[in-house]
N, C-alpha and C positions, 0 to 999 in steps of 0.2 A: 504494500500500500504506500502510497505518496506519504509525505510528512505528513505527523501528528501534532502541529506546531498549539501553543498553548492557547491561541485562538481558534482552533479548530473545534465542531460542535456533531453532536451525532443525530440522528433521524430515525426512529423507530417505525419502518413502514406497518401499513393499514392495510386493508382491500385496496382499491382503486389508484392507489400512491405510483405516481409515473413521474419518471427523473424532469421531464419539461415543467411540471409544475412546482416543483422542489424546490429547482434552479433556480423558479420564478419570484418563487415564498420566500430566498436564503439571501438570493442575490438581487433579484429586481430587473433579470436577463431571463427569459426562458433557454435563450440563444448557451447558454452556458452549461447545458445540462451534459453535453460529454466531459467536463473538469469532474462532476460527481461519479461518470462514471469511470472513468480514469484511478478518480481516489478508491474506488471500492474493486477494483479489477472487474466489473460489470461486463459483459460480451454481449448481453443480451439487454438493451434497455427498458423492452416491452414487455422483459419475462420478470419483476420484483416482487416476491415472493413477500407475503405480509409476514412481519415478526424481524423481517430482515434489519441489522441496523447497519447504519451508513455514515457515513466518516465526511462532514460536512466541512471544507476547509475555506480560512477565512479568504472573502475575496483577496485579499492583496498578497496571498501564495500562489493564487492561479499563474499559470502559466499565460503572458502577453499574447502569443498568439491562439490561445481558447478566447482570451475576450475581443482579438480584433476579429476572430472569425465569426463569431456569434455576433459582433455588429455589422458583420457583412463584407469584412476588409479583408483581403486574403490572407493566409497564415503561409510559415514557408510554404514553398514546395518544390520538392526534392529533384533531383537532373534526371530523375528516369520519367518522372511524369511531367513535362511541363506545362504551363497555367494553362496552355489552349485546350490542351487534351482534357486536362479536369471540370474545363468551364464546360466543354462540349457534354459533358459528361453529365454536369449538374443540370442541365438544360434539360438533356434526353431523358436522365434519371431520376433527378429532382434533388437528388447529392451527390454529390464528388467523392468519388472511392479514395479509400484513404488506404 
């Protein structure tokens, strides 16, 4: 798991609890919901099992490019994919394979 820095806070999921409104509730981004799942080793974000607790870290650990991407601004990207490929991608697919 990512730091457990002593601003970090945990989330005891529910029924219905899905990382975009978490992200929404924690941080005030919905855009930010892969930084939670990052910090919990998540694969699946549609699959959170209720009882689950989750490692809520303070905004200002995130990682700069999880928050330029979630406001829409490209984050790296790396020489085997470049920005045309991924934009095309987002377009076709609706997100850019990572």
């Amino acid at each position: 798991m990512a730091g457990s820095g002593s601003g970090a806070s945990h989330h005891r999921c529910v029924e219905g609890d899905n990382l975009r409104a978490l992200a929404w509730r924690t941080y005030g981004d919905a855009g930010l919901w892969p930084a939670i799942a990052q910090a919990n080793d998540i694969t699946d974000p549609d699959n959170i099992n209720p009882g689950t607790k989750l490692l809520l870290l303070p905004e200002e650990e995130l990682e700069n490019d999880e928050k330029q991407h979630a406001r829409g601004l490209p984050a790296k990207v790396s020489a085997a994919r470049p920005p045309a490929v991924a934009s095309c991608t987002a377009r076709a697919f609706g997100t850019a394979l990572r």
